[in-house]
MIMARKOL-270695 format. One record per residue (C-alpha): x, y, z; residue in three letters. Coordinates in steps of 0.5 Angstrom, whole numbers, plus 500, padded with zeros to 3 digits. Last residue first. Layout:
BEGIN
XYZALA
...
***
This chain:
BEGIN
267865641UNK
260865642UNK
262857636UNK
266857643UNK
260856647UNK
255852643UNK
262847642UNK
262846650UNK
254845651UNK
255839645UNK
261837649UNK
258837657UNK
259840663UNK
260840670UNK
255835671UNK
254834679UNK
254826682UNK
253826690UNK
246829691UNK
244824686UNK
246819691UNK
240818695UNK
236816688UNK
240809688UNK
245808683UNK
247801683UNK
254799683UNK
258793681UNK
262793673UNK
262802673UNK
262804680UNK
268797681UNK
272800676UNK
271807679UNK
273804686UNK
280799683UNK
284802678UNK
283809678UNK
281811684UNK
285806687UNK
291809685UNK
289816686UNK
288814694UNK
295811694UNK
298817691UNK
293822696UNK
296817701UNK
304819699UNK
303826698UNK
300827705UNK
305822709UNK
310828705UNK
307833708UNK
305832715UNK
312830715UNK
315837710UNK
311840715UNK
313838722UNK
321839718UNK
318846717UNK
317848724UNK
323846726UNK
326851721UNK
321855723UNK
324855730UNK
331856728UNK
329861724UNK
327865730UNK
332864734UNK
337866730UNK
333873728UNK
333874735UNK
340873736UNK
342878731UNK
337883733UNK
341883740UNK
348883738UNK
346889733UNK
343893739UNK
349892743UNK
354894738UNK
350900738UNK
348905731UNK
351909728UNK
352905722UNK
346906720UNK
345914721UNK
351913716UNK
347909710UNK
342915711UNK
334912708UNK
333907710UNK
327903707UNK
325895709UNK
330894704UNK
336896708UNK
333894713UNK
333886711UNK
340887709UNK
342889716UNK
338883718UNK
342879714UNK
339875707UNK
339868706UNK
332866707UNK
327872709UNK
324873715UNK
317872715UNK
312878716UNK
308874710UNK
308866710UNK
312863706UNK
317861711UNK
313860716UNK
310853711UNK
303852708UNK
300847711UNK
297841704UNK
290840707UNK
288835710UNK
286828707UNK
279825708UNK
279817709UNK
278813704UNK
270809704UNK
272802707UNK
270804715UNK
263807713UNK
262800709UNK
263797715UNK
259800719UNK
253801714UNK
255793714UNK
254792722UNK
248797723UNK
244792717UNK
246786720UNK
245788726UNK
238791724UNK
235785720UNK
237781727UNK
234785732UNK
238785739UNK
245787737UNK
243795734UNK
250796733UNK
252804733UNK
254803740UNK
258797740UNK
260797734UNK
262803734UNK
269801738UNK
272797732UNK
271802727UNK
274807731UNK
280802732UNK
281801725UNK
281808722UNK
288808721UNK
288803718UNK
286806711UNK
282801708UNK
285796703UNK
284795696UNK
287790690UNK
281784692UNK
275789694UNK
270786701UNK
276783705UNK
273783712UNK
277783718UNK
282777720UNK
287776728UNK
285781732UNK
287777740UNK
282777745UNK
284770749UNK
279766745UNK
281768738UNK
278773735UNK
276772727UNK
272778723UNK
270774717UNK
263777717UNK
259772718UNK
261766721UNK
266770724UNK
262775727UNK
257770729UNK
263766733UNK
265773736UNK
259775738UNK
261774747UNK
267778743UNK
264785741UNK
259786747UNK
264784753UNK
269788747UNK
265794748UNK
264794755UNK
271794757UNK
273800752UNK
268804755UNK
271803762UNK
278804760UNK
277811757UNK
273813764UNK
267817762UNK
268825765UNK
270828758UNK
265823754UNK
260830752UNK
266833750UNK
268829744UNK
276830743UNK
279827749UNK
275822751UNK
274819743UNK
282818742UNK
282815750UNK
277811747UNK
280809740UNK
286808743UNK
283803749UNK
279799743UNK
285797741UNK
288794747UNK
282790748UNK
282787741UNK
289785743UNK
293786736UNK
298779735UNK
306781735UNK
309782728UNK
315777726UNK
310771724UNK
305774721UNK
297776724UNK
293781721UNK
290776715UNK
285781711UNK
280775710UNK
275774704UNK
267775704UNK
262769703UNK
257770709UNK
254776706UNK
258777699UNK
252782695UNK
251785702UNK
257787704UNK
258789697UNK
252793697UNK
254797702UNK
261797699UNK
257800693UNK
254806697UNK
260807701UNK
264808696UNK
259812692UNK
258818699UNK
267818699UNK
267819692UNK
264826692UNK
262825684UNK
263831678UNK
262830672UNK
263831665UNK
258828660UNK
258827653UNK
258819654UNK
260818661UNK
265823665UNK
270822671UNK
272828675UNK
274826683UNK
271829689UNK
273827696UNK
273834699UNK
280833702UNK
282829696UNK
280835691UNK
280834683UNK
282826683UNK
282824675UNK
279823669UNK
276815670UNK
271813664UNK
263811666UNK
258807662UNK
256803667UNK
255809672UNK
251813667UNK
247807667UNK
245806674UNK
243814674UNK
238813669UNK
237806673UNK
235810680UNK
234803685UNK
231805692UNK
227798691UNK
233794689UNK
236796696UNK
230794700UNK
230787697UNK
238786698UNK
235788705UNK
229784706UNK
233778702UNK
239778708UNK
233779713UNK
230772710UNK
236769712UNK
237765705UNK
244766704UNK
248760700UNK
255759702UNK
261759696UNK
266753698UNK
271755702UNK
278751699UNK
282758700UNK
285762695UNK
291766698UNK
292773696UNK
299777696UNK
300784696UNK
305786691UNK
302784686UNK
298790686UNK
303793681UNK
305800683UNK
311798685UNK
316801681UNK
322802686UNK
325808686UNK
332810687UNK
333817692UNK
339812696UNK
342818702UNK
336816706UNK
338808707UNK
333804710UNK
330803703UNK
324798703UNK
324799710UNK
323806710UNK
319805705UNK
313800709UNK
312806714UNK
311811708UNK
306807705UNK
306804699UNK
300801695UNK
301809690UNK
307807689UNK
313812688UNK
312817682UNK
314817675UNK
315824673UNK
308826670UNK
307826662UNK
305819662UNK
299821667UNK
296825662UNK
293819658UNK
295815652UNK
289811648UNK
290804651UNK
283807654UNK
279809649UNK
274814652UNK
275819646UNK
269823645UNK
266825639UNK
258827639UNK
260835638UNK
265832632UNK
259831628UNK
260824624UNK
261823618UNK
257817615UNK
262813611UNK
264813604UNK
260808599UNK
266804597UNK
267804589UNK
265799584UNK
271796580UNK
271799572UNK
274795568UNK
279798563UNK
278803558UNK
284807559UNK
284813563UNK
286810570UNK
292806567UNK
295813563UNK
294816571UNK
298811573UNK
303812568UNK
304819568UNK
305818576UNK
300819581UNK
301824587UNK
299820593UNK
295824598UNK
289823594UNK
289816594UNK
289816601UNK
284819602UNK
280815598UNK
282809601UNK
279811609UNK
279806614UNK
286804611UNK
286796612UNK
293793615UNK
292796622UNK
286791622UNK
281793628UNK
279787632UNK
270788634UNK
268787641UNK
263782644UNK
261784651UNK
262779657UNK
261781663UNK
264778671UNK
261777678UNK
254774675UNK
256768680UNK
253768687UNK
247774685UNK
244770679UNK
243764683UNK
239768689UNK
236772683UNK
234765680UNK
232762687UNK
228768688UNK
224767682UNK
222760683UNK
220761691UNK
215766688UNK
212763683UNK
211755688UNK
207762692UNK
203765686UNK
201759683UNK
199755690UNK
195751688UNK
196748680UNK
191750674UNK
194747667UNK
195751660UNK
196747653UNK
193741654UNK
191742647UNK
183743649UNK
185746656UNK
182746663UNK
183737664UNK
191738667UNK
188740675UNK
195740679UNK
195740687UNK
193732688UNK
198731682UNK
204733687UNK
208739683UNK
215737679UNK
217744676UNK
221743670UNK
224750668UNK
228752662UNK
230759661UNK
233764657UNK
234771659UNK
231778654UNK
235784654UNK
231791652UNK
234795658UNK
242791661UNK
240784664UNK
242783671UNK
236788675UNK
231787671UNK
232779671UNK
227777676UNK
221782673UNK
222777667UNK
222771671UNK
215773674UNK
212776667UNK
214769664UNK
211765670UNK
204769669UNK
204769662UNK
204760663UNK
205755658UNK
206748658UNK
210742656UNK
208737660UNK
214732664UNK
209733671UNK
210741670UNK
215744664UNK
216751662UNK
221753657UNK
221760658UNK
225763651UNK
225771653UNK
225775646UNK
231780644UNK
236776647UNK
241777653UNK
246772655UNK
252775659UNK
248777665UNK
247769667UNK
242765663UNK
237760667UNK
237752667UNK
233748671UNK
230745677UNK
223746682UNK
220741686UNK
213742689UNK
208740695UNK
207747698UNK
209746705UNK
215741703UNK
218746698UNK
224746693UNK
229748689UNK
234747684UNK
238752680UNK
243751673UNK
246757670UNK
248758663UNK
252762659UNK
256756655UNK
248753652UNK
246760649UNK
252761646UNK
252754643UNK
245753640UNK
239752642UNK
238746640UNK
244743640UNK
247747645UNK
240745650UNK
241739648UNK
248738651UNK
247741657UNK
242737659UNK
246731657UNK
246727651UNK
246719652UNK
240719647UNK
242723642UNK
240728638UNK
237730632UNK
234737627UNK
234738621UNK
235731619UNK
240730612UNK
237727606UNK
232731605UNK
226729601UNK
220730606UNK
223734612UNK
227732617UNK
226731625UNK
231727630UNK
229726637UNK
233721641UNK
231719649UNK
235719656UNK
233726657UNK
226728656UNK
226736658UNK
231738652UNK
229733647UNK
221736649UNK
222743647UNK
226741641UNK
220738638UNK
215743640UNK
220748636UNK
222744630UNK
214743629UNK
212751629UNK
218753625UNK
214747619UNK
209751621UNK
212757617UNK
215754613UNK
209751609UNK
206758609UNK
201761611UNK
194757614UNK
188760614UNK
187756607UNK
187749611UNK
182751616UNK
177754612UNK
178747607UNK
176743612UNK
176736609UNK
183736608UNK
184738614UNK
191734614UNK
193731608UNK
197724611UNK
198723618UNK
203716618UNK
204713625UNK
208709627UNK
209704633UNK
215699636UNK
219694634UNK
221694626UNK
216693621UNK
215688616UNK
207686614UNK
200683617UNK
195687615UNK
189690619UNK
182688618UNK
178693614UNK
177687607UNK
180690601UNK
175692595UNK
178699595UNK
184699598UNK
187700605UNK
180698607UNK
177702613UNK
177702621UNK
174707624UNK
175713627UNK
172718622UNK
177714618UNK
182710620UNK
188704617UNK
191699620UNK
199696619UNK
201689624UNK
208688625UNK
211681625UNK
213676629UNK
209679635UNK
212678644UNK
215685643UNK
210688640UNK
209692632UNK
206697630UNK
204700623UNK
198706624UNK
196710618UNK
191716619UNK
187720613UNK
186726616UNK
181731619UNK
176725622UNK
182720624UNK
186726628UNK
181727633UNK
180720634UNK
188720635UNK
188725640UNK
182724643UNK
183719649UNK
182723654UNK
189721658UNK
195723655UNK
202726658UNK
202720664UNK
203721671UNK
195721673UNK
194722680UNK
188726682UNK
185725675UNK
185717677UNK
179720681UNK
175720674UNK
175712673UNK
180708668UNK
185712665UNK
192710662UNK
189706657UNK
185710653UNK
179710650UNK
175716649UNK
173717642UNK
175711637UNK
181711633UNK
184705637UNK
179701637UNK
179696632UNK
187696634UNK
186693642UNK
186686641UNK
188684647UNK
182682650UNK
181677643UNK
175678640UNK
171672639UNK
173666634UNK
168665628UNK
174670623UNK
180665625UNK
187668624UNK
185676625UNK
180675631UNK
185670633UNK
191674632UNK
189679638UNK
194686637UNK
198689643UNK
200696640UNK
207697641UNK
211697647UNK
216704644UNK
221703638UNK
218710636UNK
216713629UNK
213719627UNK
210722620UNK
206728618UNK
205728611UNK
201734606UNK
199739612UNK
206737616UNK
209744614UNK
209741607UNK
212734608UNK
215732614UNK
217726617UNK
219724625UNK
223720628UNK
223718636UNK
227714639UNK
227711647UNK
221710648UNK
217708653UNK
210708651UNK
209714655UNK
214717651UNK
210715643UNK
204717646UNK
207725648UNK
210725641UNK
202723638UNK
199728642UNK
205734639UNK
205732633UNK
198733632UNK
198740636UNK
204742631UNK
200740625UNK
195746627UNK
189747631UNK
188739633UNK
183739640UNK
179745638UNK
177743631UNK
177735632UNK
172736638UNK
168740632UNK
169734627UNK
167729632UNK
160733634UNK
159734626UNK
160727625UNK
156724631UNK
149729627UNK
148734632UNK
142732637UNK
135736636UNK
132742640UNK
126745636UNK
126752633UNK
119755634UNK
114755628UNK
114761625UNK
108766623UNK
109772617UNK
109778619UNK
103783619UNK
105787626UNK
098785630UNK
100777627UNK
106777629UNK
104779636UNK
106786638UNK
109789645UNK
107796647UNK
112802646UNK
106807644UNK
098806645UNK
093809640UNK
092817635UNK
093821641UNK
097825637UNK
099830643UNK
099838640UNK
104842646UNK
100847651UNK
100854647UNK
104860649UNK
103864657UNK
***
């Protein structure tokens, strides 16, 4: 076993020692002494008045409680040198007896000698008052504060004064305006109202004053805080310049509306894009209004001005919520702008948490928040209908290219003698960036397609029916160009625009948001139609960036009528079924054809009576004809007759054909007892009901089928080809057995004939709904995918990329 471990046992270790014990000099302890009243002022003054922007700030929101209508502002400096405001409010009372007569008393309106003193205030007088102040100020430190940094001039001038009066302050006191001079204020001219005149502020805090880093950049912070408040404060002029200039910077009148402040101050895009909303809640003690950015305003940075009880605050939870509102309306990397005034009973709102008055507390935060930011959504969703996007006109006078063009041109001998003479030399233009041609795709559409190589064909809106009443006459093969939609006729209704607020709306719209796939989002709204590839498959071509794709149109129609249903719920237009020459259409009547047409193909209905079915469907559809009507636009008199559907997409119109099998499933597949699940059930139907039909295959005609016989040849030739070999053998053969074959052969072309003439219908009624599906497509559904659709993860099994440019130019580089 090794050695045990040497241990200094020399004396105690890690044990506490005196001063004395270590050798160090003794001390006294320090003893607890009050801060010199100087100090206490400028360190209150520090965190009360961070910038010039703070004291503009406290001086506007007295000048406002004082009942001005007018506020001129001055500033030198970014406001460090000069900060100057005036206001044509009350004034401040002024006692002439302590001025006139120096043996009289103070008189009780004499409020100047302590004007500048910490905690006097006008607008409060005990701690409760807090629960119900109304007014920006209540401390009585902002002028105090301003006195111990600054030196402050104050002029004021009452209603009932024959003249104005002007005082000077420092530390909060009064002091002569020049030395030698007694501190009293002075008389002097002056126009109604107060102004106040901060000059070098944070000259005795050298620290302070060099912190900050440019005059401009504090002079931004000023205009910002002036804006704000003209926006919210209606029926008051703002008008701010700097020192020497003889225009204002920034101004509005009294009489401007909302919007046209906002124009003024923000600007006129901002202004042209803005949506006004207003709510409220008893339970929660508040009021809320506004204006928000539609879709079409994205900036790079959200505005959010925020106003509780008239006070400019801030708030990162309200921006984040509002921010979080508008995700689903502003493309990646756009910001809104938002004014929002909230009017909170003062009971709930606790405004003494801030030096700056900065941030407040109010109940219920996260509620009133919530309330806000679904009115927002609520207001988005009614009129972000259309976009705007800024586009860039091409001068087709102005070549792209010069130099191309230059050598094109051969030059004559005088050109060229020009060119080398010692002229003056114009600068060239930097030539283009070339851009590869594997990131090239044309995707303009005034560019020529390849449908304008076609044959005109007959309208893809037209049926057959409504042919043969166009052209009755057969033997007639002009067409008519009615590819344009108007030809059908929509009548605008004076029905004002409803506001949904079901919870059971919002749930779903909400659920919808929740199942949003954005990159499959984007690639929708960036979209261009190529074509329909296979009708009875429903899959059309379309492509997005450099990508062709291969889409199952039937699955995202549904989707994005499903959206729509719930997007317009309670605003739909209305497919009028009823005219003047057409009988009316007994809901009844068209239940019994879907029924019998179920009997006959579903088995497991064989044994239920086709009348019956119909009956208890529309018992349960017409006892809900007034909430179907209310809602959905579909419209049954009281004696059962189908008057309107729902019109979901202007210049669309679902095959009706399917119309009874939609009617009949709203008995069993409606769940009619929940409401969410009634409204959901209804809309998946409907949605079901608008998604164009699968059309048949094109039927290949007897005619040209193997084994057939052949047009315009006799069955003697027929044999002949079929491979005799003795012309004479043929000859030979009876009279009867010809007649016979004959007859047989007739017979036989005579059934194919008729065939033929079923398959030439089925045809031709084929061609001209494949012709009205291929309209839609291109002019109504895949523009409504690009403008209106969001992409939820269950529509991925629905879009296949079947190639792309850069692949493509890899495989013919193989080649």
């Amino acid at each position: 076993m090794s050695d045990s471990m040497e241990i200094d046992k020399s004396g105690p270790r890690g044990t506490k020692r005196t001063a004395s014990e270590a050798g160090l000099p003794s001390q006294a302890p320090r003893r607890i002494k009050p801060l010199d009243p100087d100090v206490v002022n400028k360190i209150a003054a520090g965190e009360i008045i961070v910038a010039p922007m703070n004291a503009l700030k406290e001086m506007m929101e007295n000048s406002i409680d004082a009942g001005s209508t007018a506020l001129e502002i001055l500033v030198k400096e970014g406001g460090l040198k000069l900060l100057q405001i005036t206001d044509n409010g009350h004034g401040i009372e002024v006692g002439l007896s302590s001025w006139t007569d120096p043996t009289a008393d103070l008189n009780k309106k004499d409020d100047l000698p302590i004007l500048c003193e910490r905690f006097t205030t006008s607008k409060l007088k005990a701690f409760d008052d807090l629960l119900s102040i109304g007014t920006y100020g209540f401390r009585g430190e902002a002028l105090a504060s301003i006195s111990h940094i600054a030196h402050l001039k104050v002029t004021t001038k009452t209603a009932g004064s024959s003249c104005a009066w002007q005082a000077f302050y420092q530390d909060g006191k009064l002091i002569p305006a020049k030395p030698g001079q007694t501190p009293d204020p002075k008389p002097t001219a002056g126009r109604p109202g107060t102004q106040i005149t901060v000059e070098d502020l944070f000259y005795n805090i050298p620290n302070r004053r060099r912190a900050f880093r440019s005059p401009s950049e504090e002079y931004a912070k000023i205009l910002d805080v002036v804006t704000r408040y003209a926006v919210h404060c209606e029926h008051v002029a703002f008008s701010i310049k700097k020192h020497g200039e003889a225009g204002a910077g920034f101004s509005v009148a009294a009489a401007a509306s909302k919007i046209d402040r906002i124009k003024q101050a923000y600007g006129a895009a901002v202004a042209k894009e803005l949506i006004e909303f207003k709510t409220e809640n008893e339970k929660w003690g508040f009021k809320a209004s506004g204006y928000c950015s539609n879709a079409n305003h994205s900036a790079k940075r959200t505005t959010v001005l925020l106003f509780i009880n008239n006070r400019s605050v801030e708030s990162s939870a309200v921006k984040k919520a509002i921010e979080q509102a508008y995700q689903l309306f502003l493309p990646k990397g756009g910001h809104p702008f938002i004014y929002l005034s909230l009017d909170i009973d003062p009971a709930r709102v606790d405004v003494n948490v801030h030096p700056t008055k900065r941030e407040v507390h109010f109940l219920s935060e996260d509620e009133i928040i919530d309330l806000v930011c679904v009115e927002i959504r609520e207001r988005l969703t009614q009129v972000d209908t259309s976009r705007t996007f800024k586009t860039q006109t091409l001068i087709p006078t102005i070549s792209p290219n010069p130099g191309a063009l230059n050598r094109q041109q051969p030059q004559s001998e005088d050109q060229q003698s020009r060119d080398d003479s010692p002229s003056i030399q114009h600068p060239r233009t930097p030539a283009p960036k070339r851009a590869y041609e594997n990131n090239l795709v044309r995707t303009d559409s005034k560019l020529r397609k390849i449908t304008s190589m076609l044959p005109p064909a007959l309208t893809p809106l037209t049926s057959v029916d409504e042919m043969a009443t166009l052209n009755p006459d057969p033997n007639n093969t002009s067409t008519t160009n009615l590819n344009s939609p108007s030809s059908v006729t929509y009548i605008t209704t004076d029905r004002a625009q409803v506001p949904i607020k079901l919870t059971s709306i919002k749930h779903l719209r909400a659920t919808a948001r929740d199942a949003l796939h954005i990159p499959l989002t984007e690639t929708f709204a960036n979209l261009t139609y190529v074509g329909l590839v296979d009708p009875h498959r429903r899959l059309a071509a379309m492509q997005s960036g450099v990508n062709l794709y291969l889409v199952d149109y039937g699955m995202i129609s549904n989707e994005l009528f499903y959206q729509i249903g719930l997007t317009d719920f309670g605003n739909f237009g209305a497919i009028q079924l009823t005219s003047s020459d057409a009988p009316l259409l007994h809901l009844k009547d068209i239940l019994k054809i879907a029924a019998e047409l179920e009997v006959e193909t579903d088995e497991s209905l064989a044994r239920l009576p086709a009348e019956r079915i119909a009956d208890r469907v529309y018992q349960q559809v017409f006892s809900r004809r007034e909430m179907l009507k209310e809602y959905f636009s579909l419209d049954i008199d009281d004696e059962g007759n189908l008057l309107t559907i729902p019109l979901l997409i202007k210049n669309y119109l679902p095959c009706m054909a399917k119309l009874p099998t939609f009617l009949l499933r709203l008995g069993p597949f409606v769940n009619w007892t929940d409401e969410e699940e009634c409204f959901r059930t209804f809309l998946t139907e409907l949605a079901a009901f608008y998604v164009p039909e699968r059309l048949p295959q094109v039927k290949v005609k007897p005619s040209e089928k193997s084994g057939s016989p052949i047009k315009g040849k006799s069955p003697a030739s027929r044999g002949q080809e079929a491979g005799a070999e003795d012309p004479d053998t043929e000859m030979a053969d009876d009279d009867d057995e010809t007649l016979h074959e004959d007859a047989s052969a007739t017979r036989t072309m005579a059934g194919n004939e008729e065939k033929n003439s079923e398959v030439e219908e089925e045809d031709a009624y084929t061609n001209r709904r494949r012709q009205e599906i291929e309209y839609a497509l291109e002019h109504v559904l895949f523009p409504a995918f690009r403008s209106r659709l969001l992409a939820t993860e269950g529509m991925l099994r629905g879009v296949v990329e079947i190639a792309n440019l850069k692949g493509l130019y890899r495989v013919f580089e193989r080649c």
